[in-house]
N, CA and C atoms of all chains as a GROMACS GRO file, in nm:
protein
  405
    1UNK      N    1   0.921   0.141   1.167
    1UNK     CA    2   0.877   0.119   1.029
    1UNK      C    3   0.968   0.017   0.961
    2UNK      N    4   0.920  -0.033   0.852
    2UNK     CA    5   0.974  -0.146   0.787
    2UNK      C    6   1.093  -0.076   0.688
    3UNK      N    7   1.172  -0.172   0.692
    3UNK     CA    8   1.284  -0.118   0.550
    3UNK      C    9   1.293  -0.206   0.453
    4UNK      N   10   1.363  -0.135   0.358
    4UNK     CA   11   1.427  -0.237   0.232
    4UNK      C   12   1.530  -0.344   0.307
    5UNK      N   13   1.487  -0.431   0.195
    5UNK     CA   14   1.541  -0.609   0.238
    5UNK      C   15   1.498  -0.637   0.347
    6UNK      N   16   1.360  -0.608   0.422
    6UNK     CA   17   1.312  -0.716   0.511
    6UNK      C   18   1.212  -0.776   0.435
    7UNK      N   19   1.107  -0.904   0.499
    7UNK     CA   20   1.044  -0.924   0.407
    7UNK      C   21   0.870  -0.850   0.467
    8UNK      N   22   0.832  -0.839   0.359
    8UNK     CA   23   0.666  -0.770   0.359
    8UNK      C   24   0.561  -0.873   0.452
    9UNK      N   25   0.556  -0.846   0.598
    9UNK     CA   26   0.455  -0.905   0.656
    9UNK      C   27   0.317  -0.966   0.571
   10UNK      N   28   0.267  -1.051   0.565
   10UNK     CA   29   0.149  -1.086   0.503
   10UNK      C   30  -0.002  -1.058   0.578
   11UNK      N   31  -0.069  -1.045   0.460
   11UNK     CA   32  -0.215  -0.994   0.535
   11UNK      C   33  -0.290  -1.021   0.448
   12UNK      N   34  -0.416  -1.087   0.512
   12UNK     CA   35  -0.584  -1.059   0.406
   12UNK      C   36  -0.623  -0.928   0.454
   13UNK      N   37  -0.642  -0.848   0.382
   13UNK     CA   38  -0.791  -0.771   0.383
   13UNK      C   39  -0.896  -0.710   0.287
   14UNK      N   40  -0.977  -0.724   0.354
   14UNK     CA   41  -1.121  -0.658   0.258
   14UNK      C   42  -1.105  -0.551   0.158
   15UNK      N   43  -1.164  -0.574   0.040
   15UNK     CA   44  -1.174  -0.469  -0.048
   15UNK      C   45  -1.306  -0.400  -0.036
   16UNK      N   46  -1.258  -0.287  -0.085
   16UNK     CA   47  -1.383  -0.216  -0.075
   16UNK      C   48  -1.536  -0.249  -0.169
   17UNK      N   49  -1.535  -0.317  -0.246
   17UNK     CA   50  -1.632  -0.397  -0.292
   17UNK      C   51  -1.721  -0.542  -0.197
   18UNK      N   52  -1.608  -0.569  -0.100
   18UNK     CA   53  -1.662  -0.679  -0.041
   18UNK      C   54  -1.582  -0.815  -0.050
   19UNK      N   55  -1.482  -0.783  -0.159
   19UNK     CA   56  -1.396  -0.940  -0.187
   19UNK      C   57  -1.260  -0.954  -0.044
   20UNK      N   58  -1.179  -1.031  -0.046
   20UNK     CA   59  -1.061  -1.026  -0.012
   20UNK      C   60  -0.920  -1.027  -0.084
   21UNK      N   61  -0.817  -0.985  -0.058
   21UNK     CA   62  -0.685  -0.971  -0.089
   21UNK      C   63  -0.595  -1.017  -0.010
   22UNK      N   64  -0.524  -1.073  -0.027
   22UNK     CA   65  -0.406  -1.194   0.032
   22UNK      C   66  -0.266  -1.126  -0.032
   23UNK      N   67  -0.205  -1.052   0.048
   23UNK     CA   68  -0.020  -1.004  -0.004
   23UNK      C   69   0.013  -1.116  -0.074
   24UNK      N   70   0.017  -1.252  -0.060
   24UNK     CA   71   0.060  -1.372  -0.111
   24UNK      C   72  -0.007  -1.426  -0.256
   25UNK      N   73  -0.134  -1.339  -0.246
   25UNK     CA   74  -0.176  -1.348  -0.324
   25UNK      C   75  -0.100  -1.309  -0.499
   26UNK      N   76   0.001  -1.253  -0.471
   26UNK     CA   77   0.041  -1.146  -0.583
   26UNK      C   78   0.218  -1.198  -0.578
   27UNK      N   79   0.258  -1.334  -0.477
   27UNK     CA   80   0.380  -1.384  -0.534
   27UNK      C   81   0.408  -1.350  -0.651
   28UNK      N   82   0.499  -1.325  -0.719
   28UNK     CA   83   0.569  -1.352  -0.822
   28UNK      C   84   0.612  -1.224  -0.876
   29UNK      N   85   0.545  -1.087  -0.873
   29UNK     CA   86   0.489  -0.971  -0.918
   29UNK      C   87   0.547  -0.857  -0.830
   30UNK      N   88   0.581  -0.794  -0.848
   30UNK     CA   89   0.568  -0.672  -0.774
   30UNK      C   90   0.434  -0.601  -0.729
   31UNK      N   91   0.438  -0.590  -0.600
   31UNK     CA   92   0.326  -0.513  -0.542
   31UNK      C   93   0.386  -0.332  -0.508
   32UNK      N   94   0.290  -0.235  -0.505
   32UNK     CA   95   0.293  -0.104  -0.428
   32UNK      C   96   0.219  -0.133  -0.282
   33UNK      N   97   0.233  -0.108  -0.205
   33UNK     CA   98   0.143  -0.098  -0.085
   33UNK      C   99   0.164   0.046  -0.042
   34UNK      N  100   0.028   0.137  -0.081
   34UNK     CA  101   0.078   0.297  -0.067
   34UNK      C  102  -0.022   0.313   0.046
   35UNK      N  103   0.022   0.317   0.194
   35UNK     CA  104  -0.037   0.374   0.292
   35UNK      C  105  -0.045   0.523   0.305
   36UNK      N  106  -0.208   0.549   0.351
   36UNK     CA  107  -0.193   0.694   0.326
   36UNK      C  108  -0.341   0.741   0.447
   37UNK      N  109  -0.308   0.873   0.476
   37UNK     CA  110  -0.424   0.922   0.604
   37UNK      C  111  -0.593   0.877   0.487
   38UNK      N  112  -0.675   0.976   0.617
   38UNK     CA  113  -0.808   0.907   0.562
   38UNK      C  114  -0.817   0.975   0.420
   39UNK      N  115  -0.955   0.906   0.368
   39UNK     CA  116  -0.951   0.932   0.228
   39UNK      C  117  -1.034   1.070   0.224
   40UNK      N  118  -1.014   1.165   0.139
   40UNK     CA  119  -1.074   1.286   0.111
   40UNK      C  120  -0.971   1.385   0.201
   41UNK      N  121  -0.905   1.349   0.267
   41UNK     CA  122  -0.842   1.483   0.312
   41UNK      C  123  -0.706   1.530   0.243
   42UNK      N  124  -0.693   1.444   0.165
   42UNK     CA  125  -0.530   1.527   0.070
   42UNK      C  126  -0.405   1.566   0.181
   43UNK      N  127  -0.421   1.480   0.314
   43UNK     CA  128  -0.289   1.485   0.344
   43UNK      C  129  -0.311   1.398   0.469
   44UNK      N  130  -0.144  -0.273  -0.824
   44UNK     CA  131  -0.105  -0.228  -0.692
   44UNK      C  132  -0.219  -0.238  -0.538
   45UNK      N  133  -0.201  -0.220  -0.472
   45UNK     CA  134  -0.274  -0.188  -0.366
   45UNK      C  135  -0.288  -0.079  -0.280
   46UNK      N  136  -0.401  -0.043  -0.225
   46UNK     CA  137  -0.394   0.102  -0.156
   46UNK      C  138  -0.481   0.061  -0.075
   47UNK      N  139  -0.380   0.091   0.101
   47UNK     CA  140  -0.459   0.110   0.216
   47UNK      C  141  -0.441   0.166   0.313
   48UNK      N  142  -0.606   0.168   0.338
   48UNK     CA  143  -0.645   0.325   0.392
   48UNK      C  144  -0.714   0.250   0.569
   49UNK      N  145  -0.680   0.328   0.614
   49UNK     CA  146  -0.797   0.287   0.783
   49UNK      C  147  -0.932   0.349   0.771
   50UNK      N  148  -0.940   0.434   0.646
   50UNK     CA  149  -1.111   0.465   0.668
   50UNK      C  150  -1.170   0.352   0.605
   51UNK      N  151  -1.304   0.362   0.678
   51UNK     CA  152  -1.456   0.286   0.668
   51UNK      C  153  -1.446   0.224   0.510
   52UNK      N  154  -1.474   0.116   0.511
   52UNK     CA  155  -1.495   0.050   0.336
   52UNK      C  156  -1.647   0.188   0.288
   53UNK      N  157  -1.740   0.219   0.328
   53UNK     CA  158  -1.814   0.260   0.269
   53UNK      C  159  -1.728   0.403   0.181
   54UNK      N  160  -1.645   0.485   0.238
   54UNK     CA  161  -1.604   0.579   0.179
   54UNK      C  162  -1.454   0.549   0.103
   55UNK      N  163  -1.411   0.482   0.176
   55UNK     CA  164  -1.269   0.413   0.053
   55UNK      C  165  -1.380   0.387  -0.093
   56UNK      N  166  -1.447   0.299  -0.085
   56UNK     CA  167  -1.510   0.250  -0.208
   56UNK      C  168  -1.506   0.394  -0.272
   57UNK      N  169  -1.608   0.499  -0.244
   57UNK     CA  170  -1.627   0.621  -0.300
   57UNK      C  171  -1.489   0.708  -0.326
   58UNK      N  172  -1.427   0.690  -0.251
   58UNK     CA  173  -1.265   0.752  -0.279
   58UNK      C  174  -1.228   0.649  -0.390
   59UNK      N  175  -1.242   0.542  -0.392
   59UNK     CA  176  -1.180   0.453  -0.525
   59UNK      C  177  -1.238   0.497  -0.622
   60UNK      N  178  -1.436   0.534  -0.624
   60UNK     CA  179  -1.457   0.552  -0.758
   60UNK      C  180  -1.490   0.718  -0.812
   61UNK      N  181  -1.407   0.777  -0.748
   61UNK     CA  182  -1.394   0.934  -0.739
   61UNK      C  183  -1.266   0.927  -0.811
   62UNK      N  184  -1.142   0.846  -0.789
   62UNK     CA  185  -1.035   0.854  -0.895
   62UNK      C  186  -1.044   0.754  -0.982
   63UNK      N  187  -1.140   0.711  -1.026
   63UNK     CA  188  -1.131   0.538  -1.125
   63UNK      C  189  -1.017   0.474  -1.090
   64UNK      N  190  -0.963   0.438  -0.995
   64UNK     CA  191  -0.851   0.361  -0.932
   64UNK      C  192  -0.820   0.213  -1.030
   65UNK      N  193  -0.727   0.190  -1.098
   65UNK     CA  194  -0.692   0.080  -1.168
   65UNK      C  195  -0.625  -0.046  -1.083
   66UNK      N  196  -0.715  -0.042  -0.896
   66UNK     CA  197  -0.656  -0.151  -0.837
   66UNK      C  198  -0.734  -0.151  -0.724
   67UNK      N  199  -0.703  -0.260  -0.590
   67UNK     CA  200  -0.781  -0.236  -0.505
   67UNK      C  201  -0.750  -0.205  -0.380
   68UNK      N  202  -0.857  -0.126  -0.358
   68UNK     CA  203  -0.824  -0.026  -0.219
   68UNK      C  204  -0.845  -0.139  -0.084
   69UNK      N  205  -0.797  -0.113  -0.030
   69UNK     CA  206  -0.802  -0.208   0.071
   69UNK      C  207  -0.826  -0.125   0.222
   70UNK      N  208  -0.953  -0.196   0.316
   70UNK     CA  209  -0.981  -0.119   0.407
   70UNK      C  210  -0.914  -0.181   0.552
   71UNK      N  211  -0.826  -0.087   0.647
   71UNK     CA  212  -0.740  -0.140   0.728
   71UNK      C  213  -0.798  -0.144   0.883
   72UNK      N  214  -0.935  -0.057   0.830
   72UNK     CA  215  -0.983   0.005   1.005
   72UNK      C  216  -1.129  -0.104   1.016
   73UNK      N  217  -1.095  -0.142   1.151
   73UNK     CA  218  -1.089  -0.019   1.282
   73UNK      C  219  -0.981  -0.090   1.348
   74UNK      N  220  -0.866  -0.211   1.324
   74UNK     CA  221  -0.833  -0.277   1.354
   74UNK      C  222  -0.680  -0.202   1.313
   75UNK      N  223  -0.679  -0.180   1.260
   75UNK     CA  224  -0.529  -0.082   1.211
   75UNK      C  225  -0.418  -0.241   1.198
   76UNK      N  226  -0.446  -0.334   1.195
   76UNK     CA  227  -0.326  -0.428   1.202
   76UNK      C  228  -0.224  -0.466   1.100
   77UNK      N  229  -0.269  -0.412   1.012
   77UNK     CA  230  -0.159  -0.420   0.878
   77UNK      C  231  -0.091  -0.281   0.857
   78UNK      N  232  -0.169  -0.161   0.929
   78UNK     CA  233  -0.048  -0.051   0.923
   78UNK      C  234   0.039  -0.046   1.068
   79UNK      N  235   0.007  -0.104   1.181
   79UNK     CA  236   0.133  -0.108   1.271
   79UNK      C  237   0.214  -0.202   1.223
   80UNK      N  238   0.179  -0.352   1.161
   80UNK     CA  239   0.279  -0.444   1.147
   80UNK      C  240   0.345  -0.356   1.049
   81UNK      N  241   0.333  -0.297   0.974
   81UNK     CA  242   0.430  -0.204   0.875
   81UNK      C  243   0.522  -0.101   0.947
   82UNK      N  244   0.448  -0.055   1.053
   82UNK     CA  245   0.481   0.059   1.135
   82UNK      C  246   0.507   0.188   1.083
   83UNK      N  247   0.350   0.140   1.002
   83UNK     CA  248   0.324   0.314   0.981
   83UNK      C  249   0.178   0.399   1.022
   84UNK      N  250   0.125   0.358   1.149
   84UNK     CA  251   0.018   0.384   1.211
   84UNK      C  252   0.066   0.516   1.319
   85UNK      N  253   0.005   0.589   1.323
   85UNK     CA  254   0.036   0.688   1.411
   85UNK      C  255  -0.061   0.710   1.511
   86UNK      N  256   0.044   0.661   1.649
   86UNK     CA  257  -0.093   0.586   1.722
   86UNK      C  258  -0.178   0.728   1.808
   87UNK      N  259  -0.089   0.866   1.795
   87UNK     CA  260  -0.147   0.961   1.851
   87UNK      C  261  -0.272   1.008   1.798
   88UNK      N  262  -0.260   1.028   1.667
   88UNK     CA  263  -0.338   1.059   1.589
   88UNK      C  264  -0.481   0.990   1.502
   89UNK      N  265  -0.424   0.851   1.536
   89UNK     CA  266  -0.540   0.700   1.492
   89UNK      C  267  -0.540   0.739   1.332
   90UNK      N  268  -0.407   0.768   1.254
   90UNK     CA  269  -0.434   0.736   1.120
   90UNK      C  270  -0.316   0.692   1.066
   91UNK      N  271  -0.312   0.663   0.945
   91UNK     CA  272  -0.209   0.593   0.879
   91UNK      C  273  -0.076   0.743   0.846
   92UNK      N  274   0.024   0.707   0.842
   92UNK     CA  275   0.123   0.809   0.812
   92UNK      C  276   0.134   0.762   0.656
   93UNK      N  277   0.137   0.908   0.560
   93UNK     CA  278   0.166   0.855   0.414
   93UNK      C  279   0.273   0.774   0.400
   94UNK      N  280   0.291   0.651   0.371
   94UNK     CA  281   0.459   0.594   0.308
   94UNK      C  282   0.363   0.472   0.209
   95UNK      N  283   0.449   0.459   0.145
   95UNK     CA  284   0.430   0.375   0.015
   95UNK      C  285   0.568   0.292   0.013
   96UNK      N  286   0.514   0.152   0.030
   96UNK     CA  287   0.639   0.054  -0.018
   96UNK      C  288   0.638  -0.016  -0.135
   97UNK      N  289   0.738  -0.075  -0.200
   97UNK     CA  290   0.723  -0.152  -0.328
   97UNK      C  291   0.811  -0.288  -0.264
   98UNK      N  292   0.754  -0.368  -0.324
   98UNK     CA  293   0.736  -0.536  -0.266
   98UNK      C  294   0.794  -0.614  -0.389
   99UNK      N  295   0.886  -0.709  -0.397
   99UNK     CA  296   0.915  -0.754  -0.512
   99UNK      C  297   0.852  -0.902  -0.524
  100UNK      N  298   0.868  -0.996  -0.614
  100UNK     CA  299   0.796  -1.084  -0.620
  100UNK      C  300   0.819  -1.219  -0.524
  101UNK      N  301   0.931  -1.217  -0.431
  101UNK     CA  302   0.999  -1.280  -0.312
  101UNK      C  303   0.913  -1.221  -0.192
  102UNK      N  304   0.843  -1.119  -0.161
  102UNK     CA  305   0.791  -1.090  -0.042
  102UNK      C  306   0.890  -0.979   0.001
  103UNK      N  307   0.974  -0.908  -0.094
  103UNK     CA  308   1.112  -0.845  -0.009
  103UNK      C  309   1.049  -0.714  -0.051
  104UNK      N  310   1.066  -0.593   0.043
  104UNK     CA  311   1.073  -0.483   0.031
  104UNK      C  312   1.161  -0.449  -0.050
  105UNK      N  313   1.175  -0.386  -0.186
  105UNK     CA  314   1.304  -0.315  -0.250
  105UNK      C  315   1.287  -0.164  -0.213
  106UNK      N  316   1.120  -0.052  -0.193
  106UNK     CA  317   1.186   0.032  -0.177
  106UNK      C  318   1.092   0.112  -0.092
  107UNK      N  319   1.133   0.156  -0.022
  107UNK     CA  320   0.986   0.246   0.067
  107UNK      C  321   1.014   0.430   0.042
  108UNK      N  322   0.910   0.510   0.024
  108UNK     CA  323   0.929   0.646  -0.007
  108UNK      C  324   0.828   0.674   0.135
  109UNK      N  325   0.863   0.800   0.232
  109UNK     CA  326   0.856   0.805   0.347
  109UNK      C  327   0.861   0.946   0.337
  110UNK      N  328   0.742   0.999   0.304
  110UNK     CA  329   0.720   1.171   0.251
  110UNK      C  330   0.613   1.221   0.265
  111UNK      N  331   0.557   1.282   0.360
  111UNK     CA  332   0.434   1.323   0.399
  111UNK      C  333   0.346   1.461   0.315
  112UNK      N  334   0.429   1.502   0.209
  112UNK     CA  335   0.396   1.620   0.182
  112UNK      C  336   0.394   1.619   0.026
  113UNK      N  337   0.479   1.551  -0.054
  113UNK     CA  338   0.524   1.550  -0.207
  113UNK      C  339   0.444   1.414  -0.184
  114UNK      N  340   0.316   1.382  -0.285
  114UNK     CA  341   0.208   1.334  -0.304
  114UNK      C  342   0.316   1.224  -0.411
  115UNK      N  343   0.353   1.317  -0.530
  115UNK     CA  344   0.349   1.285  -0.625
  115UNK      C  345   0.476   1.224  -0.641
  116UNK      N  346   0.596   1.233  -0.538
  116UNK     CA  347   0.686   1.152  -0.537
  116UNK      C  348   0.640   0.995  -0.470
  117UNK      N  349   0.583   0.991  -0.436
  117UNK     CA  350   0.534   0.866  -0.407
  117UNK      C  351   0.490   0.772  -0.539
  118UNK      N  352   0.391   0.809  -0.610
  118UNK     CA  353   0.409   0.742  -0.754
  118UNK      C  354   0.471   0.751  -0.846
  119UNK      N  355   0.583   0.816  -0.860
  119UNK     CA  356   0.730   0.853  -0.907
  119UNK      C  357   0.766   0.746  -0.870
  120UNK      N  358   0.798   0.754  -0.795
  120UNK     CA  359   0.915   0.659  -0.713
  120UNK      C  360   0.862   0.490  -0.720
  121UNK      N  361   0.775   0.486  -0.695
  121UNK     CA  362   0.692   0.331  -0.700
  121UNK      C  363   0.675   0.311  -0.799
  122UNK      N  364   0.711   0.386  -0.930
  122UNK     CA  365   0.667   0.354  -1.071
  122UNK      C  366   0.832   0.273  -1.136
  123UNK      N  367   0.928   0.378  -1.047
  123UNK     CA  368   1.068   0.344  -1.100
  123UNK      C  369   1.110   0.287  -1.050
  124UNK      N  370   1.036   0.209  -0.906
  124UNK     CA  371   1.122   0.125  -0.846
  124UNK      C  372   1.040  -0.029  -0.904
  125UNK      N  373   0.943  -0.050  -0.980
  125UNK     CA  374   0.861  -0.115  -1.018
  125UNK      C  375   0.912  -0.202  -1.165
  126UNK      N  376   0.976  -0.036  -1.204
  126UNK     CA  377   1.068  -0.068  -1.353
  126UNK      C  378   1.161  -0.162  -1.337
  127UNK      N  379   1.222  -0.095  -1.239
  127UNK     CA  380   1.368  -0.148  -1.236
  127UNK      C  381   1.305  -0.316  -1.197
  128UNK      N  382   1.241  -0.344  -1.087
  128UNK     CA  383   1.214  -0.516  -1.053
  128UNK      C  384   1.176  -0.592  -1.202
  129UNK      N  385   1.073  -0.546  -1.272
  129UNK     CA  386   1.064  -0.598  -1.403
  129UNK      C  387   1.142  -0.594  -1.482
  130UNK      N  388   1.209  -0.522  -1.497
  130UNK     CA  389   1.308  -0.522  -1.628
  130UNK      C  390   1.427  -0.632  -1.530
  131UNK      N  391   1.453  -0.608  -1.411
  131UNK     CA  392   1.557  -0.746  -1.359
  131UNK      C  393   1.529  -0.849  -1.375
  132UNK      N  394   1.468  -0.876  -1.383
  132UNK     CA  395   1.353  -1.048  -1.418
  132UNK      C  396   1.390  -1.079  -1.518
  133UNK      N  397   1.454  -1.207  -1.538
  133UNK     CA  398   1.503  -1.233  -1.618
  133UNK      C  399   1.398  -1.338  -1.674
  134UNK      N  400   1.330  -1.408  -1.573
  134UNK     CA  401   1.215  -1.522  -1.620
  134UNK      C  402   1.135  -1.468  -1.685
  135UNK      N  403   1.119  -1.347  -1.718
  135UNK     CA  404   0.964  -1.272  -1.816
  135UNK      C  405   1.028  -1.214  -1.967
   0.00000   0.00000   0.00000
């Protein structure tokens, strides 16, 4: 797994609407990237 | 912020608009390639392990929370580690 002070691999991917998202997209800003199991199961 | 998940865009979408999510969910499957490059894919199991990182505006990780069970320290923690990058900024 990744740690503090490396840098955040970059990636496009799909939103759930259909658009795209670019990590690079959001230079300047602070991002969250909250990985988490599938959706609806609460863990 | 961003949130991603390896399930199907059809049910992320519905998981996004089941919590009115104020960002976008992002779908990682079936390809899982943005949660191993993180290395948080659990390859026994074919799902993402909970961790949440915060990213500063350089591309740098400042803080990752790595807690499978306390939900709610995860947006705790990404809220105050969020503070602290903005309020350091001296350009804003």
């Amino acid at each position: 797994m990744l740690h503090v002070g490396e840098r955040a691999p970059d990636f496009t991917l799909r939103t759930a609407d259909g658009g795209e998202v670019r990590l690079s997209d959001y230079r300047g800003r602070p991002v969250v990237l909250a990985f988490y199991p599938l959706a609806f199961t609460g863990g | 912020m961003l949130g991603i998940s390896v399930d199907t865009f059809a049910s992320a979408g519905a998981f996004a608009r089941s919590l009115d999510l104020g960002f976008p969910l992002l779908g990682d499957w079936p390809q899982f390639a943005v949660s191993k490059a993180y290395g948080v894919f659990n390859e026994e199991r074919k799902v993402n392990r909970r961790v949440t990182f915060v990213v500063d505006g350089e591309g740098v990780i400042r803080h990752v929370v790595d807690d499978p069970r306390d939900v709610e320290r995860h947006a705790r923690e990404a809220l105050e580690a969020v503070r602290r990058l903005t309020a350091g900024d001296s350009s804003t």
